[in-house]
C-alpha positions in Angstrom: 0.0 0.0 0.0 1.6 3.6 -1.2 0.7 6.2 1.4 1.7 9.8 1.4 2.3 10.5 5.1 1.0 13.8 7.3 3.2 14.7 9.7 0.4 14.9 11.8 0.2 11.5 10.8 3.8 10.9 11.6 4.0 12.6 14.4 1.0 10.2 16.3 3.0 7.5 15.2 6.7 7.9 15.8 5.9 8.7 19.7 4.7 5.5 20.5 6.2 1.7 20.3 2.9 0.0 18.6 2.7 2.9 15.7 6.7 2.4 15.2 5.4 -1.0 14.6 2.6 0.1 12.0 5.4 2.0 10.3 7.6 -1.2 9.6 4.7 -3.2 8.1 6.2 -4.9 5.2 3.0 -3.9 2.8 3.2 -0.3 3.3 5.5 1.9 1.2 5.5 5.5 2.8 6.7 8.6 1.4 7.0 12.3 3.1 7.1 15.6 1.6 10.4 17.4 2.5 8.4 20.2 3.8 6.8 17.3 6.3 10.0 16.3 7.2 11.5 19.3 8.3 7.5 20.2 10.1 8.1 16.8 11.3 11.8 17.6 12.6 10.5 21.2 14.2 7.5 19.7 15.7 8.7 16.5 17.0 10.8 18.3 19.9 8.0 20.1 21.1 5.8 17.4 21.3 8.1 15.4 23.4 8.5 18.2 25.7 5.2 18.7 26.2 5.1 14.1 26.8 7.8 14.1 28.8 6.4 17.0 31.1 2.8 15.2 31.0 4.7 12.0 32.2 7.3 13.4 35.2 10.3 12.4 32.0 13.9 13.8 32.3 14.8 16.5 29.1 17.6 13.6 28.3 15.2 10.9 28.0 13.0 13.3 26.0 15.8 13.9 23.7 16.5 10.3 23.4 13.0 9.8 22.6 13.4 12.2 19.8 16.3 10.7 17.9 15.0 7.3 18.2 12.1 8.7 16.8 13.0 10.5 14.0 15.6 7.4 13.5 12.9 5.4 12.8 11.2 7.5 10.9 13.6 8.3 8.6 14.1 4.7 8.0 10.2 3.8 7.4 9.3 6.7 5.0 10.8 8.3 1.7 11.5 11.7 2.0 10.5 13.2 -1.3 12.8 16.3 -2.6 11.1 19.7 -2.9 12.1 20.0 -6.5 10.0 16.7 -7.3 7.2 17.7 -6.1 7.1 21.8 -6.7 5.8 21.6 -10.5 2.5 20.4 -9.1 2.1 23.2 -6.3 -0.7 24.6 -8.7 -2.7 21.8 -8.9 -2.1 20.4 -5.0 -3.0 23.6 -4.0 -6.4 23.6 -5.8 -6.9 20.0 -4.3 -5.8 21.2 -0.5 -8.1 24.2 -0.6 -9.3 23.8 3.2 -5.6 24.5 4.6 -2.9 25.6 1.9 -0.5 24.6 3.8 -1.3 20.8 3.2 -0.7 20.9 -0.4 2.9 19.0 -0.2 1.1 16.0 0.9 -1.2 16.4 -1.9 1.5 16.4 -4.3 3.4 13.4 -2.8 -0.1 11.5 -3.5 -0.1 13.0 -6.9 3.3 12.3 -7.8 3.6 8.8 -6.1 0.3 7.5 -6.9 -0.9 7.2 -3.3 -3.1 7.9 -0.9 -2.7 10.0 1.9 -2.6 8.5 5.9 -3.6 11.4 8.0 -6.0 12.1 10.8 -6.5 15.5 9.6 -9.9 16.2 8.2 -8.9 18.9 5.7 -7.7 15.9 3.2 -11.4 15.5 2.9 -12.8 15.9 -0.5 -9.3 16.4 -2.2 -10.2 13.5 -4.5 -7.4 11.2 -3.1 -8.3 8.5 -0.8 -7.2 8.5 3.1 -6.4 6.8 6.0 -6.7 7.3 9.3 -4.2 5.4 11.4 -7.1 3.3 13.0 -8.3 2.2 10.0 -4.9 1.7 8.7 -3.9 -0.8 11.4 -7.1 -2.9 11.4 -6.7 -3.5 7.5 -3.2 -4.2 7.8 -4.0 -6.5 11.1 -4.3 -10.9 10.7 -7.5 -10.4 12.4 -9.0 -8.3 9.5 -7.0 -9.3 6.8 -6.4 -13.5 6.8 -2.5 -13.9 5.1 -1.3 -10.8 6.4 1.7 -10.0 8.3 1.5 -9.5 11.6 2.5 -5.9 13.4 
């Protein structure tokens, strides 16, 4: 399954041990905008912060937390050169008209002939199917799908 990631997307997943899971399936091939990746690589840290805080951690193992994370990341998901994706701003743009600032993603779908895994509603109506992680998981799981591979 080709997926164009969110970093909202992303984010949700690389934080926690089951999603890092979800992003090693063997069935999915995932691929990120480089303007996710560096959202992903801004945002990240602050989101740990705010975890770590939340849960009593130290700033180290927040840190460690991060690296691991974008680690893995980096390992499950194609990051996709501006320059590739840039001659479709136009049309990703007209497709991502509730938040312009979405229209990357759009254009990773476009140019990668995928759909797009986000839990953000403004993919709606773009004309490329989604994914929520939820749904992701349960199609990918043995339970669902008989003959797949297990997370």
């Amino acid at each position: 399954m080709r997926l164009a990631v969110d970093t909202n997307a992303l984010i949700g997943v690389v934080l926690r041990a089951e999603g890092l899971r979800l992003l090693d399936h063997p069935a999915l091939d995932l691929f990120v905008a480089e303007d996710a990746w560096d959202e992903l690589a801004y945002e990240l840290p602050r989101r740990a912060a705010r975890l770590a805080a939340s849960r009593g951690i130290d700033a180290a193992a927040a840190a460690t937390l991060v690296n691991r994370a974008l680690a893995a990341a980096g390992d499950a998901v194609l990051v996709i050169p501006r320059e590739a994706y840039l001659p479709l701003e136009g049309t990703a743009r007209l497709r991502a008209d509730r938040d312009p600032a979405d229209w990357p993603t759009v254009a990773i779908a476009l140019i990668t002939s995928s759909a797009i895994w986000t839990e953000d509603q403004d993919f709606f109506g773009c004309g490329l199917a989604t994914w929520r992680t939820s749904v992701l998981r349960a199609a990918l799981s043995p339970a669902t799908n008989p003959g797949a591979d297990a997370d």
